[in-house]
C-alpha positions as a Markdown table, in Angstrom:
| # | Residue | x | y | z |
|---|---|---|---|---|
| 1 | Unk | -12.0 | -21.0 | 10.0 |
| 2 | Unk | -9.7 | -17.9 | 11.3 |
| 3 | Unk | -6.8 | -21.0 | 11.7 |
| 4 | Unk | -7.2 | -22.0 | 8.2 |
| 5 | Unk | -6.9 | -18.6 | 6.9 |
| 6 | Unk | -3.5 | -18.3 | 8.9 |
| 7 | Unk | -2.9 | -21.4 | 7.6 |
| 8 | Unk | -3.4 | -20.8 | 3.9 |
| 9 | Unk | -1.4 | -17.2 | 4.5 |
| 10 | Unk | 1.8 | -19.0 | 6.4 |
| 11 | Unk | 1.6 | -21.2 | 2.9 |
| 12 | Unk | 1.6 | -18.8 | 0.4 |
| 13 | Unk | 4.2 | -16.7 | 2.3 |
| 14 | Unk | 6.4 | -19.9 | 2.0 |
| 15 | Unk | 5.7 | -20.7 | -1.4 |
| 16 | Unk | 6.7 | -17.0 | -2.4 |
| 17 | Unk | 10.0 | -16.9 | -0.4 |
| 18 | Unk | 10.8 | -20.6 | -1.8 |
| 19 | Unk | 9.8 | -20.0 | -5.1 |
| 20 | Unk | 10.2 | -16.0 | -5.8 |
| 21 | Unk | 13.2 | -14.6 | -3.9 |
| 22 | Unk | 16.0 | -14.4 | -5.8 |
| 23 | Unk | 18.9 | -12.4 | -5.3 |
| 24 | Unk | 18.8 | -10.6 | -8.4 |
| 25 | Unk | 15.2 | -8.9 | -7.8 |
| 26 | Unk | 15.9 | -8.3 | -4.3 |
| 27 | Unk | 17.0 | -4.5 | -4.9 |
| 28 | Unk | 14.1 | -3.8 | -7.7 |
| 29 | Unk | 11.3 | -4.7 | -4.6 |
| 30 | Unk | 13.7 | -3.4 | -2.0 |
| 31 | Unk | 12.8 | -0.3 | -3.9 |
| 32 | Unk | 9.6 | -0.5 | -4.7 |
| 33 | Unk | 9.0 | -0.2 | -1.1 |
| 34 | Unk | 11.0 | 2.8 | -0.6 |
| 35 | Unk | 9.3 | 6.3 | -0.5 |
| 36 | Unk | 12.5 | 7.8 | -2.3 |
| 37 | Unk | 12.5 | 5.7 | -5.4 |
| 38 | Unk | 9.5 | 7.1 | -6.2 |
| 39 | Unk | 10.3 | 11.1 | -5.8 |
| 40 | Unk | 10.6 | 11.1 | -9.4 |
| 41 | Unk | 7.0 | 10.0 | -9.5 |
| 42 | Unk | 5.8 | 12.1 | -6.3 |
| 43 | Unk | 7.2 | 15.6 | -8.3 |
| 44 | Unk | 6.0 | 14.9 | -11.9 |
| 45 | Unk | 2.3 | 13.7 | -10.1 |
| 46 | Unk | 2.9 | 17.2 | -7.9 |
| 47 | Unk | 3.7 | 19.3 | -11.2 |
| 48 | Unk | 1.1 | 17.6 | -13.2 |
| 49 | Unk | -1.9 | 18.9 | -11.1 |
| 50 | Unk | 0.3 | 22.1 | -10.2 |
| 51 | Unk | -0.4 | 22.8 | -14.0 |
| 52 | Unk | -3.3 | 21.2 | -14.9 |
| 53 | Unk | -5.7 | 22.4 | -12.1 |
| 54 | Unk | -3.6 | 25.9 | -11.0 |
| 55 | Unk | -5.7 | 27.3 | -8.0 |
| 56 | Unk | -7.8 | 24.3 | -7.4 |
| 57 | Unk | -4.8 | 22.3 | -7.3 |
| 58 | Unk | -4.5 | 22.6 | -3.4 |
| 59 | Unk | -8.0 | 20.6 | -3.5 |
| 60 | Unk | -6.3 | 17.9 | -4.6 |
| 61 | Unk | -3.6 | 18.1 | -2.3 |
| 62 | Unk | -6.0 | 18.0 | 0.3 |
| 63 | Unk | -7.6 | 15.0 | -0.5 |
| 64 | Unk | -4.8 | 13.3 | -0.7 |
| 65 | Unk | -3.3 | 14.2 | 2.6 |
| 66 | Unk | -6.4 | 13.5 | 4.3 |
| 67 | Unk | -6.6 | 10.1 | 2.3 |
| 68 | Unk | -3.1 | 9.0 | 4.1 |
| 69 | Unk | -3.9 | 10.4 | 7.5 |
| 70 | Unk | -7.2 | 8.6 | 7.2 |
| 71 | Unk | -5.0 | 4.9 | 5.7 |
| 72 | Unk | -2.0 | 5.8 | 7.9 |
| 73 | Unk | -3.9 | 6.5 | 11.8 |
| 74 | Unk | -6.5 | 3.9 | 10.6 |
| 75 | Unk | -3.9 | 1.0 | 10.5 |
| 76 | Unk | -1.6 | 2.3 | 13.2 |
| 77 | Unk | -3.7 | 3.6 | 15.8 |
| 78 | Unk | -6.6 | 1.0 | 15.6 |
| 79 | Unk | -6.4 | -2.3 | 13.4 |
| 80 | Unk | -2.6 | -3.1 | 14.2 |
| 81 | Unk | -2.9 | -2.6 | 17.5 |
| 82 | Unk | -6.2 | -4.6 | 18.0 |
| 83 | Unk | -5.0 | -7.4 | 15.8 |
| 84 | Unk | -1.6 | -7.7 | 16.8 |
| 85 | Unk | -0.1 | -9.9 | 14.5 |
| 86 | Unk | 3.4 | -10.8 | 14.6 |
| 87 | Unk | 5.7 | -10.0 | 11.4 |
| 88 | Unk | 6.9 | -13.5 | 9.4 |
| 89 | Unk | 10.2 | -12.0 | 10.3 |
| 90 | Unk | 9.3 | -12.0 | 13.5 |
| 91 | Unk | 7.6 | -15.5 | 13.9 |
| 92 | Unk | 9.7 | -18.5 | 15.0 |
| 93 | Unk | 9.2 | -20.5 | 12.2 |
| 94 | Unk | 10.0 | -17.9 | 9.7 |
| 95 | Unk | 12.9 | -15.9 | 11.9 |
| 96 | Unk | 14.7 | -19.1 | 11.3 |
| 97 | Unk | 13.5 | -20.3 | 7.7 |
| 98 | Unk | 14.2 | -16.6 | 5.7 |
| 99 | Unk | 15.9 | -13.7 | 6.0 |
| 100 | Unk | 14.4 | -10.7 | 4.9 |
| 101 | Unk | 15.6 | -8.1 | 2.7 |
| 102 | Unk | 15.9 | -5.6 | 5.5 |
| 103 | Unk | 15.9 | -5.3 | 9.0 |
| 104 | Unk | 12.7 | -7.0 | 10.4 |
| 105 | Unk | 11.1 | -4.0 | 12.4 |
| 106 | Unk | 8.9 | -4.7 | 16.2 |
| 107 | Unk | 6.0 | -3.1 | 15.1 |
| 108 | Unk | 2.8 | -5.4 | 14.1 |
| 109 | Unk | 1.9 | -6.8 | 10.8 |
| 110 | Unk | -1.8 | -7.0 | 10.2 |
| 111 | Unk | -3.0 | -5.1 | 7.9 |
| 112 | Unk | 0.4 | -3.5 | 6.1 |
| 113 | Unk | 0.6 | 0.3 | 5.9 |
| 114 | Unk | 2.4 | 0.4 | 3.1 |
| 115 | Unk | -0.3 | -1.6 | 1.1 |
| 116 | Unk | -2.9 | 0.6 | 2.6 |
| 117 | Unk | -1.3 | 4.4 | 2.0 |
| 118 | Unk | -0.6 | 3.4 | -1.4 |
| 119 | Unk | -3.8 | 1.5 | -2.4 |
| 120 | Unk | -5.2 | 4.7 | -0.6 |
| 121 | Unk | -4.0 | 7.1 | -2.8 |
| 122 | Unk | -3.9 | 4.7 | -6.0 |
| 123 | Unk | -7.5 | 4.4 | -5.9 |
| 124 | Unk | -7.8 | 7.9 | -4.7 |
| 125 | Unk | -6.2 | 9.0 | -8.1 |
| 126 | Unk | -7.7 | 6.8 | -10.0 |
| 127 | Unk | -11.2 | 8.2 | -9.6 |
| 128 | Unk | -10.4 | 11.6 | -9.1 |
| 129 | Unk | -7.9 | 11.9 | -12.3 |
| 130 | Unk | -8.8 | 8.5 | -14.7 |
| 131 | Unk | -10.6 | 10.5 | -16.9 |
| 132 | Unk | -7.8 | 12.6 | -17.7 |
| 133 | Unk | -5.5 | 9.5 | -17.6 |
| 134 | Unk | -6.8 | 7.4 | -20.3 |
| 135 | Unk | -5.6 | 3.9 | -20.0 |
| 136 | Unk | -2.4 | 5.2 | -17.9 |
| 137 | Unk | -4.9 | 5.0 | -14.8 |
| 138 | Unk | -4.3 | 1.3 | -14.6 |
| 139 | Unk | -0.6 | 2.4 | -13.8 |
| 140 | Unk | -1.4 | 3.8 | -10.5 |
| 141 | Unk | -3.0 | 0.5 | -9.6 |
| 142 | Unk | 0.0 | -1.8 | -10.6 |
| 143 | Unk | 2.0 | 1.0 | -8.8 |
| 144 | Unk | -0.3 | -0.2 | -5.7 |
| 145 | Unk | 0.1 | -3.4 | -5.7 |
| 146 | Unk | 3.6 | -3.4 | -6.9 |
| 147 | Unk | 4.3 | -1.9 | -3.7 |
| 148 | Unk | 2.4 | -4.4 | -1.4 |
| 149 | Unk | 3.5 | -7.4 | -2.9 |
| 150 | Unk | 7.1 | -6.0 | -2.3 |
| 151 | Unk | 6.1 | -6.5 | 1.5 |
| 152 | Unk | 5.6 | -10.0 | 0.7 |
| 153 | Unk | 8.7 | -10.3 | -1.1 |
| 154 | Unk | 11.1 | -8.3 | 0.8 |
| 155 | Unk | 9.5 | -10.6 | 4.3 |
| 156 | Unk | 8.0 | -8.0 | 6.7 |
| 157 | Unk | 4.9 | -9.0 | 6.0 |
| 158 | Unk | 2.3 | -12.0 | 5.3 |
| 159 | Unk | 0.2 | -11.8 | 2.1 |
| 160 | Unk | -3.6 | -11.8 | 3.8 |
| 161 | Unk | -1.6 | -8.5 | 5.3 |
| 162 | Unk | -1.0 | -6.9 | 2.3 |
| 163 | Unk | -4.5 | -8.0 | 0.8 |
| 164 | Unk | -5.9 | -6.9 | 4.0 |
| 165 | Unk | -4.1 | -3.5 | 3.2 |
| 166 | Unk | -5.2 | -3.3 | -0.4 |
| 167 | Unk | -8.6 | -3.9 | 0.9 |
| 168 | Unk | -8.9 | -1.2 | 3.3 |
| 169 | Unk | -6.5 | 1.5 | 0.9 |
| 170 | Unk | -9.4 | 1.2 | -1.7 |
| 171 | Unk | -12.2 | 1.5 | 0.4 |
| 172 | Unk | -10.9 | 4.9 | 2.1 |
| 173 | Unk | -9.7 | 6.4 | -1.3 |
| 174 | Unk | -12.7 | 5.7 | -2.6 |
| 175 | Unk | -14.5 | 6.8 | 0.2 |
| 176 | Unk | -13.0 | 10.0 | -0.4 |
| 177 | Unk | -13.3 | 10.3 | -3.8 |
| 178 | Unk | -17.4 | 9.9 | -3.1 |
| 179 | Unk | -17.2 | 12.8 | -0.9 |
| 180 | Unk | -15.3 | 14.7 | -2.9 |
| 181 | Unk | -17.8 | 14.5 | -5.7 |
| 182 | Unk | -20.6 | 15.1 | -3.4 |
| 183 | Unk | -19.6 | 17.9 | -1.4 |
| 184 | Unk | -16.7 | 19.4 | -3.9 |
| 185 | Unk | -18.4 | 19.1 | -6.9 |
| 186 | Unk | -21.8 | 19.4 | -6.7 |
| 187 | Unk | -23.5 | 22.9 | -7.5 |
């Protein structure tokens, strides 16, 4: 079973460098991935609960923070290094069939931190804030999985990776977001 999963994942990381790359949307994912394209983002979310919440804005703050410690050590000090799967730019097959967008790094691939942080804190956000949000709280999902996919994309790492990531981003944000409710907000 665990070889056609592999299987099925090596396929659709084919069929979406065969059929997806394209030189022209290289940069727009090369940025998606890329903390600093989205200061612009990071400093209107910062001022929005800055204003909106005043002293209990460092609540917030806290949450999130915890919510990528929690994503980031999760995946880096425990899953990656149990499951240590090679990057599809790392892979022989791969290393020879595509280049990726940028340089492939040595760490492991399963399951992708960027996918988790942001899924993490999408999910996070979109509990904690969608009421205030209105239908904009679909935004910080697509801004989620915009970024994963980009992982895909840019060749660093295999979709079941980023799925994987998705997966385990959402649990802990939500996770959080149930103990924030819980012990934050109740009387």
């Amino acid at each position: 079973m665990l070889n056609y999963f592999n299987l099925l994942d090596h396929q659709l990381f084919d069929f979406i460098q065969i059929n997806f790359r394209s030189v022209h949307l290289d940069p727009m994912f090369l940025a998606f991935r890329d903390k600093v394209f989205w200061i612009p983002f990071y400093i209107f979310l910062t001022s929005w609960i800055i204003i909106k919440f005043r002293n209990k804005a460092w609540r917030f703050f806290a949450l999130m923070i915890l919510t990528i410690i929690l994503t980031d050590q999760l995946n880096s000090t425990l899953l990656k290094k149990y499951f240590e799967r090679v990057r599809p730019c790392n892979e022989i097959y791969f290393k020879d069939q595509f280049l990726p967008v940028i340089e492939c790094s040595g760490g492991f691939s399963f399951p992708s931190s960027h996918a988790t942080n942001h899924m993490g804190i999408a999910s996070l956000l979109f509990f904690v804030f969608g009421s205030y949000f209105g239908s904009w709280k679909w935004g910080i999902l697509v801004w989620a999985l915009l970024v994963g996919f980009s992982q895909v994309y840019i060749g660093v790492h295999f979709p079941f990776d980023v799925l994987a990531g998705w997966i385990e981003g959402f649990l802990v944000g939500f996770g959080i977001f149930v103990l924030f409710r819980k012990f934050i907000l109740s009387p």
